[in-house]
N, C-alpha and C positions, 0 to 999 in steps of 0.2 A: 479378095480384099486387099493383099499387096498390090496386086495391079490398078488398082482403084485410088492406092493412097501415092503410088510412086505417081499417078497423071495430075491426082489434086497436087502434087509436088513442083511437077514440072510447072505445073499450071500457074501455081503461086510465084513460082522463080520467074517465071514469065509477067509478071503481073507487076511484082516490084521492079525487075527491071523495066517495065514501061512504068512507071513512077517514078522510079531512079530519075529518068532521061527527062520527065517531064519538070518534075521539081528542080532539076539543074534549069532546063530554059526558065523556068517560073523566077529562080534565082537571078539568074542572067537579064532576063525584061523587068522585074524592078531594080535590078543597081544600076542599070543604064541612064537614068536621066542622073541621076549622083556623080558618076563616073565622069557623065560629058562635062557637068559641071564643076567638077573638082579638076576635070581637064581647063577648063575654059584660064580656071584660077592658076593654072601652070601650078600644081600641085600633084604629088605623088598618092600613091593609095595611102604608103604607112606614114604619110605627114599629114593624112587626112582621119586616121587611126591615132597620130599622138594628140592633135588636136581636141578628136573626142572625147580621149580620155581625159585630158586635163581638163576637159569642160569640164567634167562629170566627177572628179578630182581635183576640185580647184587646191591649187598650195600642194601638190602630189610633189614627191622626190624624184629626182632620176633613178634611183634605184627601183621605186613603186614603180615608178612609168615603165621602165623597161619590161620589167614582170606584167605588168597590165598587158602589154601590147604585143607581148612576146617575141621580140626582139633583143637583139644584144646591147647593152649597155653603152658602147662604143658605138653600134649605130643611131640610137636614140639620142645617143649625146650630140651628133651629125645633125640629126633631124631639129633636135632644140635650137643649134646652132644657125639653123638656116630660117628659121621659121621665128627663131628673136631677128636676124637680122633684117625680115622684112615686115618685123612690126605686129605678128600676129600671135606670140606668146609673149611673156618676159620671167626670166629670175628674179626672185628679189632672196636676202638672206634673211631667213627665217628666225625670228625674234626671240626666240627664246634661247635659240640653241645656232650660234651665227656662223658656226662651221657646217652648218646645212643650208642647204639652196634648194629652194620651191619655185615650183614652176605654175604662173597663173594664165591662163588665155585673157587675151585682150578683148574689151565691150565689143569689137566687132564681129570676133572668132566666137565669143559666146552667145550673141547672138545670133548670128549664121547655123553655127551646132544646133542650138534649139529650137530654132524656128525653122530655116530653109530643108537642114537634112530629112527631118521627119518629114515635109512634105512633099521632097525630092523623092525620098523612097515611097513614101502613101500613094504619090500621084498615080500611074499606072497603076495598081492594083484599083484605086478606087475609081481611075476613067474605066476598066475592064469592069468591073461590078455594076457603075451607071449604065451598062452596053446591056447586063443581064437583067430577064423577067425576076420580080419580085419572090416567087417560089424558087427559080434558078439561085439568087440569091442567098437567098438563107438554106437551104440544102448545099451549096458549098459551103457555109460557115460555118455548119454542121459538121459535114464533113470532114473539113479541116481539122476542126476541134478535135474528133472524134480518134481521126489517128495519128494524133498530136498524143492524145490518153493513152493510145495504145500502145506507141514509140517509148512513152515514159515507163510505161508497165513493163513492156524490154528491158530497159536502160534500167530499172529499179531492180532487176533479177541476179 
């Protein structure tokens, strides 16, 4: 029975690690069109990171943002610095309390965030899916789901 449960063992070790590797490329081939695009914008990954976050926080402090993006204080400060000066966030001081400064994305940065990102990331996963049979489909989203449940019931313990 040891011997049985030590092979289910290796067996399993084996198994995540071909998952490991596969969900890393899975990872890797959808940030790819995001990546190129956020390259194209001469844009860094974590100025593409404060971006979102302020979309998604609009009026956020540099203190929130720092913490949101998990980065240092001094670097975020850099990053707002460069990204007001080419017109894609701005401070303004915050109304109530004017020894604070908020930080808001500009109509172009928020519309970009909410529209382009999501479909920059969506695209390949859903050109891969249009390539798959209608059963192949939904047994991956199954799938997916499934040890998504499982990962949390880990993660819950």
């Amino acid at each position: 029975m040891a011997g049985k449960r030590a092979k289910n063992g290796s067996e399993i070790s084996a198994q995540a690690e071909r998952m490991e590797k596969d969900l890393g490329a899975i990872r890797r081939a959808l940030r790819r069109p995001l990546e190129a695009e956020v390259a194209r914008g001469e844009l860094t990954i974590p100025q593409s990171a404060v971006m979102q976050a302020v979309v998604q926080h609009d009026g956020i402090s540099l203190k929130d943002l720092s913490r949101e993006v998990s980065l240092a204080h001094s670097t975020v400060s850099g990053i707002v610095d460069r990204l007001e000066k080419r017109g894609m966030i701005e401070r303004r001081t915050d109304a109530a309390d004017g020894r604070v400064t908020r930080i808001h994305p500009t109509v172009i940065v928020r519309k970009f965030v909410r529209e382009q990102i999501p479909a920059l990331s969506r695209g390949p996963l859903q050109t891969a899916l249009e390539r798959a049979k209608a059963g192949e489909r939904e047994g991956l989203v199954a799938a997916v789901a499934r040890l998504r449940e499982l990962l949390e019931e880990v993660g819950g313990q």
